[in-house]
PAKE-791674 format. One record per residue: residue in three letters; x, y, z of N, C-alpha, C in turn. Coordinates in steps of 0.001 Angstrom, whole numbers. Layout:
BEGIN
residu:ALA npx:X npy:Y npz:Z capx:X capy:Y capz:Z cpx:X cpy:Y cpz:Z
...
END
This chain:
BEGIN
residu:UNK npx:98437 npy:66187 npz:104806 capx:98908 capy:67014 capz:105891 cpx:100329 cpy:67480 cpz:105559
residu:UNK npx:100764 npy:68730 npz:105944 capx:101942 capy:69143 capz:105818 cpx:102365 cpy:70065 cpz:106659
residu:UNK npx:103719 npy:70501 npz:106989 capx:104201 capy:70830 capz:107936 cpx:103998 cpy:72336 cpz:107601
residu:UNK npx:103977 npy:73200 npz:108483 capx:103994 capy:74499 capz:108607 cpx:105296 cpy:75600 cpz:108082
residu:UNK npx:106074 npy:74599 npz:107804 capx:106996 capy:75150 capz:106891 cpx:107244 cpy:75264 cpz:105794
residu:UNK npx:106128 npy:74333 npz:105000 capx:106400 capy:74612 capz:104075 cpx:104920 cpy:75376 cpz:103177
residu:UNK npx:104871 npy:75275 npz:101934 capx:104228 capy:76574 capz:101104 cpx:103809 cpy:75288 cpz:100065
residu:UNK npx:102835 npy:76012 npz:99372 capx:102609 capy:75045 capz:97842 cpx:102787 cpy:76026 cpz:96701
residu:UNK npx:103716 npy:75251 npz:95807 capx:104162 capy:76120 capz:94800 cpx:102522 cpy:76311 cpz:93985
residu:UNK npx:102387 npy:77380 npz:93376 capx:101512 capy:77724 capz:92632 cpx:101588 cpy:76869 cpz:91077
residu:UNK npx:102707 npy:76994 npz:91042 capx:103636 capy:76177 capz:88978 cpx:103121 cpy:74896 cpz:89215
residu:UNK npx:104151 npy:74634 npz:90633 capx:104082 capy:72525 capz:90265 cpx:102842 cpy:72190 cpz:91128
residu:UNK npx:102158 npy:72580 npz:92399 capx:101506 capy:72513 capz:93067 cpx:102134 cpy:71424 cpz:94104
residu:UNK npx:103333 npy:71472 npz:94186 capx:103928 capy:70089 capz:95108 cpx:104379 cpy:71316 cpz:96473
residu:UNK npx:104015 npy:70201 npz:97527 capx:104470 capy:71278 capz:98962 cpx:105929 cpy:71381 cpz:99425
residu:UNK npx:106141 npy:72203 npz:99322 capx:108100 capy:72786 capz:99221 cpx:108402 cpy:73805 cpz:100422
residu:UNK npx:109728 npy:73867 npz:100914 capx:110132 capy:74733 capz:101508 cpx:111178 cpy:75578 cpz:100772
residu:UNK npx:110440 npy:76808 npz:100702 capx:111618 capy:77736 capz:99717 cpx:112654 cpy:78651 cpz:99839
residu:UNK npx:113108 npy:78328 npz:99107 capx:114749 capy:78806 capz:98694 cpx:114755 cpy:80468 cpz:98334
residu:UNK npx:115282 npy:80913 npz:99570 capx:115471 capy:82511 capz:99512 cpx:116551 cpy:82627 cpz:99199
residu:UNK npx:116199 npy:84101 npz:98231 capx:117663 capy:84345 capz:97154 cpx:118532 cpy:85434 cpz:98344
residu:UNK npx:119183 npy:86326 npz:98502 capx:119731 capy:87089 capz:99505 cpx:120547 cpy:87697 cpz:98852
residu:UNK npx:120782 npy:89285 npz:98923 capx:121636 capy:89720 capz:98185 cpx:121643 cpy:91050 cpz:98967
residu:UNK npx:123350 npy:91134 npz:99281 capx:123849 capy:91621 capz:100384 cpx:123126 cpy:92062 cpz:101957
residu:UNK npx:122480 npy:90414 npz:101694 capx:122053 capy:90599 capz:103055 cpx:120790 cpy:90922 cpz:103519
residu:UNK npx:119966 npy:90975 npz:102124 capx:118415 capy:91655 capz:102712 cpx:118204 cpy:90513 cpz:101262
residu:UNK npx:116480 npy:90247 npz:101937 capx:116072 capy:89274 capz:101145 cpx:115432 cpy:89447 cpz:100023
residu:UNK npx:115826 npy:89232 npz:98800 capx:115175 capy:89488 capz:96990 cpx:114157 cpy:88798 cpz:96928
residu:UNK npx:113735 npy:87148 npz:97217 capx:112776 capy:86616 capz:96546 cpx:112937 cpy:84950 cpz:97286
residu:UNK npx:111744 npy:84498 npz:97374 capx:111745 capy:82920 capz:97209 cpx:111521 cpy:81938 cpz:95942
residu:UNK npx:112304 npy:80894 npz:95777 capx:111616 capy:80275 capz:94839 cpx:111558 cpy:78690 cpz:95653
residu:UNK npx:110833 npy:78054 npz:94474 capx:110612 capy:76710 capz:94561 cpx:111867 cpy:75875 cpz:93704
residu:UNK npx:112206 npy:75215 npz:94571 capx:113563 capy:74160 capz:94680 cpx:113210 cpy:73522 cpz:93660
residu:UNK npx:111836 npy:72708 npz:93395 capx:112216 capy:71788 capz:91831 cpx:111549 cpy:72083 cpz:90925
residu:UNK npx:110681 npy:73296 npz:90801 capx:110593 capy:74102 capz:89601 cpx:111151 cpy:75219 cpz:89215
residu:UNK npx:111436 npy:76314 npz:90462 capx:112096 capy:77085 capz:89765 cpx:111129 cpy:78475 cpz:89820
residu:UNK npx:110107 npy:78280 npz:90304 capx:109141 capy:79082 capz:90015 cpx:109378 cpy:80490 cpz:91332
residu:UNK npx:109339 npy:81835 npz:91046 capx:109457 capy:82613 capz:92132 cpx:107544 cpy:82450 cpz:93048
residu:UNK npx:107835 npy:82274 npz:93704 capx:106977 capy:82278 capz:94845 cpx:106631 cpy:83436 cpz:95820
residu:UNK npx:107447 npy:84470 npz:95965 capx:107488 capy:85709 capz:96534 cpx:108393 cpy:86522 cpz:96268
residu:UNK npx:108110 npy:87716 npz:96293 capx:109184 capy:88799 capz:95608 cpx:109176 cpy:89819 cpz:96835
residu:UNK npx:110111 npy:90075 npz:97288 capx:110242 capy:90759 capz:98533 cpx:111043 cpy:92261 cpz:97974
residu:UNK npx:111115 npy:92814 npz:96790 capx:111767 capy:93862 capz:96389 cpx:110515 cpy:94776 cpz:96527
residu:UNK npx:110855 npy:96317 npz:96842 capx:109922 capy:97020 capz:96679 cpx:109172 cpy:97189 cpz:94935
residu:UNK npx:108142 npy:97814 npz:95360 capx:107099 capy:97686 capz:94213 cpx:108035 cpy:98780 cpz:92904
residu:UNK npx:108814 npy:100214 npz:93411 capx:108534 capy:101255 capz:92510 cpx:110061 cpy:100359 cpz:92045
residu:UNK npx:110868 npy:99486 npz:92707 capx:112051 capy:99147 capz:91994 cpx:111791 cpy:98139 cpz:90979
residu:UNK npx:110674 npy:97647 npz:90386 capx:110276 capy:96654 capz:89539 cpx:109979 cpy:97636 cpz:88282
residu:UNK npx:109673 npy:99148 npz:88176 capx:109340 capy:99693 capz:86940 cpx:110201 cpy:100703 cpz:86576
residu:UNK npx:111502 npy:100808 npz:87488 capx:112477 capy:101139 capz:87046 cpx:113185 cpy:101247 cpz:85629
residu:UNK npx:113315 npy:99364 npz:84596 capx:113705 capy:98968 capz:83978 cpx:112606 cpy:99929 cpz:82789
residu:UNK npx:111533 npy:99649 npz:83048 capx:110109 capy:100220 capz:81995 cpx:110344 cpy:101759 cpz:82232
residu:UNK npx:110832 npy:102437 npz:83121 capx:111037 capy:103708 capz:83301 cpx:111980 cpy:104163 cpz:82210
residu:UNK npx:112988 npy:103559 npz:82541 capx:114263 capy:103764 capz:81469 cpx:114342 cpy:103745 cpz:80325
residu:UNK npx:113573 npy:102293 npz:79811 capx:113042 capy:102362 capz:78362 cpx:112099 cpy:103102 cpz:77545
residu:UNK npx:111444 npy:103864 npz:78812 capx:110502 capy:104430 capz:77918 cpx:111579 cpy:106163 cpz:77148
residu:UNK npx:112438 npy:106521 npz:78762 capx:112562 capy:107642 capz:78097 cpx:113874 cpy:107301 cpz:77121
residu:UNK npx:114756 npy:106287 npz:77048 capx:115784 capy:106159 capz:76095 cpx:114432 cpy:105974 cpz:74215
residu:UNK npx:113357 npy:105173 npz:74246 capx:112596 capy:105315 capz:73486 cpx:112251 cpy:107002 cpz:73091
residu:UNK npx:111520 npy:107134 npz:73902 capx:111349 capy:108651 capz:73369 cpx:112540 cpy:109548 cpz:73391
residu:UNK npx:113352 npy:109859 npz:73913 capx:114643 capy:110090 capz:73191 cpx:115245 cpy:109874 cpz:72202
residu:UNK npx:115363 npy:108860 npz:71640 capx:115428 capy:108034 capz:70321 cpx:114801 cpy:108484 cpz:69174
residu:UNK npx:113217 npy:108656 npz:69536 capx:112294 capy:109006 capz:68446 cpx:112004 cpy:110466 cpz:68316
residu:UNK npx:112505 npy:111350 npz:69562 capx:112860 capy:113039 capz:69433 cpx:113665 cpy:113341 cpz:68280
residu:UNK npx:114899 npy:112434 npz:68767 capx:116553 capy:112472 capz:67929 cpx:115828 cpy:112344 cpz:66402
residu:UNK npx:115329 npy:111404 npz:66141 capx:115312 capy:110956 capz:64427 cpx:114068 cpy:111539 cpz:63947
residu:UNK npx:113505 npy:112030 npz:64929 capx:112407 capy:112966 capz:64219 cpx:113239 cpy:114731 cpz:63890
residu:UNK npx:114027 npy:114684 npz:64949 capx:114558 capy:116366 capz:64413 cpx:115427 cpy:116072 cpz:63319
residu:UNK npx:116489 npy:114650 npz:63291 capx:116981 capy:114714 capz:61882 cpx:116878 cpy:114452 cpz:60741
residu:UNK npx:115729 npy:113542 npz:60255 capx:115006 capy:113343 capz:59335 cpx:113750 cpy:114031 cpz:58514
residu:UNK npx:113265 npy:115009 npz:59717 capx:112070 capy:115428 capz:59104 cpx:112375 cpy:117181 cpz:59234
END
């Protein structure tokens, strides 16, 4: 039996109450206190492919550049 507050980590499978990250004030994510594991991600979806957004076009930028000066 366990209390309604708390969650079962998915990683350790032990029943925890989790540790919300907060950043300026609006909530980023939960994790689990003795693994470590994120448990919920409360950021919107399109701000997670941001990072893959960027890389792709600094990549193809990259490979424009050294294709017009090499070939």
């Amino acid at each position: 039996m366990y209390n309604r507050t708390t969650v079962q980590c998915k990683a350790c499978g032990s029943f925890v109450v989790p540790r919300m990250d907060i950043y300026y004030g609006q909530p980023v994510a939960t994790f689990c206190p003795i693994c470590g594991n994120m448990i919920e991600d409360f950021s919107p979806a399109w701000a997670k492919y941001i990072p893959h957004f960027i890389g792709f076009i600094l990549a193809a930028a990259f490979i424009f550049c050294v294709k017009e000066t090499f070939f």
